[in-house]
N, C-alpha and C positions, 0 to 999 in steps of 0.2 A: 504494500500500500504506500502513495505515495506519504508526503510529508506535508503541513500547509503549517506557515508561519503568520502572527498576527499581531500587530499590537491596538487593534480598537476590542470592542466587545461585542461578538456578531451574536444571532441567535441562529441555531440551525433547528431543523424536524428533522425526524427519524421514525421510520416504519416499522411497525413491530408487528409482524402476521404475526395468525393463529398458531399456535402447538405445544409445545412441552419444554421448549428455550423460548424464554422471553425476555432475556437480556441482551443490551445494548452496550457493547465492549469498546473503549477505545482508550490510547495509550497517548499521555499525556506529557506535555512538558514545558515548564512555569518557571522561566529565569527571569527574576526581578532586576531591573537596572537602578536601582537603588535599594536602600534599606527600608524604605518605606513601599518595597513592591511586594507585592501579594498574588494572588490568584483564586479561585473556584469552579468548579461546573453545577451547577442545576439543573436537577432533572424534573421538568415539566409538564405537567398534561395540556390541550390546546386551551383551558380555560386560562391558564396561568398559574394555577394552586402545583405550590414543590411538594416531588413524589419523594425527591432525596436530594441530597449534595455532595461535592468532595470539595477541602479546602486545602490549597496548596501553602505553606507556612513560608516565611522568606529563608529560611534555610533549605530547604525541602527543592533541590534544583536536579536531581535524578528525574528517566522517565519514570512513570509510573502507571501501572496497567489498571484502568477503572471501567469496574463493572455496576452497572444500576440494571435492574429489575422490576419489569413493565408490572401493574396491577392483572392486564387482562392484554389480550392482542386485536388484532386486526384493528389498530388506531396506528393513530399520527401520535406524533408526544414533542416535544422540546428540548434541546440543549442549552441552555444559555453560560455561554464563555464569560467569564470576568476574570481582567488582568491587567489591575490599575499598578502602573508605573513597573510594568514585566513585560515580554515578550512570551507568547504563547506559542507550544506549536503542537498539531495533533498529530496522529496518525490512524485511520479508521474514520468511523465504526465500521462494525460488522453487519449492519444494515444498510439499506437506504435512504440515504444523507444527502442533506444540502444546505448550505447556509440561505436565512435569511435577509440576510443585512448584507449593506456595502460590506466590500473588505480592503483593507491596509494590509496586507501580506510583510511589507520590509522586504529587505532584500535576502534573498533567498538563492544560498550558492550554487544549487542545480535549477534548471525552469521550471517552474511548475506548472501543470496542463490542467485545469480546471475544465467542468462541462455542465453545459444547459439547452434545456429544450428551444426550439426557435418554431415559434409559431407560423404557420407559411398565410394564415392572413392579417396576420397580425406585425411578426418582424418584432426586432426589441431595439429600442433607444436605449441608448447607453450612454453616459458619462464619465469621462475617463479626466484623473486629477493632475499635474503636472508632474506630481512625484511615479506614475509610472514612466516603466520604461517599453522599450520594443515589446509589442504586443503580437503574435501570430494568431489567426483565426482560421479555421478549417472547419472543413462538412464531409465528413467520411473521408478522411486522409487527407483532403484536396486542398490545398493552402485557398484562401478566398479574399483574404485580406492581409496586411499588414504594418504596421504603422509604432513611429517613434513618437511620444507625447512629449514635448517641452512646454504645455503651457493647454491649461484646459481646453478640454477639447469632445464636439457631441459627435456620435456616431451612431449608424442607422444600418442594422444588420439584417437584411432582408434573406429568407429562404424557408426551411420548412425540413423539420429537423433537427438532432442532437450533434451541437456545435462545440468544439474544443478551443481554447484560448488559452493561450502558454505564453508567460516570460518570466520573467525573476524579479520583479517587482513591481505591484499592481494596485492601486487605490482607485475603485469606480464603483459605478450603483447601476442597476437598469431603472428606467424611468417611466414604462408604460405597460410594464408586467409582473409577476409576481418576481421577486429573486431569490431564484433556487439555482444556487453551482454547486456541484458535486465533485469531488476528489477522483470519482473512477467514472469510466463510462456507463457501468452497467450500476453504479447508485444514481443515476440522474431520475429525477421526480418530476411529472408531467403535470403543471399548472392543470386546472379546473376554468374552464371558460364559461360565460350563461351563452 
């Protein structure tokens, strides 16, 4: 799996089908850039009431492999990252994941390849912050796009399909869809349209 590094506080879902594992595994790591850095994760249901927590202490800078355990399956549920004055980095889960929120990645020594659904009537507006960098875009392997951000910048990704976007450091939000990017291909989560 890959790696995703962060320093805002994104929230991600996670799908927990029916069966006899109902736990949500992922391996964590919370290095504070001061002595006043911290970290946590929250394990959420969609209303927002916490099922559980893990709290990262400012010594406490090993991974750490954290397990939470759903009440019931076949739902959606919540991660909520917090990692004030730390940098965070996961790796996982073991379900079907995606962040909510924009994300600040930092720079990240190998690229990272992020992936999301692209609606083909819809398209996603995007917002990219100056502090990324080279951005590659692709549709089933195919490069589609390209681009170096030095200075905000919007972007209009038109097609229909599960889109990969990779570089090694990235600060943007989508603007006219839900945002859901996933770590691997096959955790990408398909918005709900009316």
């Amino acid at each position: 799996m890959p790696v995703m590094r962060f320093n805002n506080d994104p929230t991600a879902i996670v799908y927990i089908p029916d069966g006899d594992d109902l736990s949500v595994r992922i391996n964590v790591l919370n290095v504070p850039s001061n002595k006043h850095g911290s970290g946590s994760i929250e394990f959420l249901d969609m209303n927002g009431d916490q099922l559980d927590n893990f709290m990262f202490s400012n010594e406490n800078r090993n991974w750490n492999s954290i397990t939470f355990t759903a009440p019931e399956g076949n739902k959606f549920y919540k991660l909520k990252f917090s990692n004030p004055s730390s940098w965070m980095s996961i790796q996982g889960p073991n379900r079907p994941f995606a962040f909510m929120d924009p994300l600040d990645t930092g720079v990240m020594k190998k690229p990272l390849k992020i992936w999301t659904y692209v609606p083909n009537h819809i398209g996603l507006d995007m917002s990219f912050k100056y502090l990324t960098r080279n951005i590659i875009i692709r549709n089933n392997g195919v490069k589609v796009d390209g681009f170096y951000v030095d200075e905000p910048i919007l972007k209009h990704i038109s097609g229909d399909g599960i889109y990969s976007f990779e570089t090694t450091k990235a600060s943007f939000r989508v603007l006219n869809t839900p945002h859901l990017f996933s770590l691997t291909k096959e955790q990408t989560i398909y918005p709900q349209f009316e």
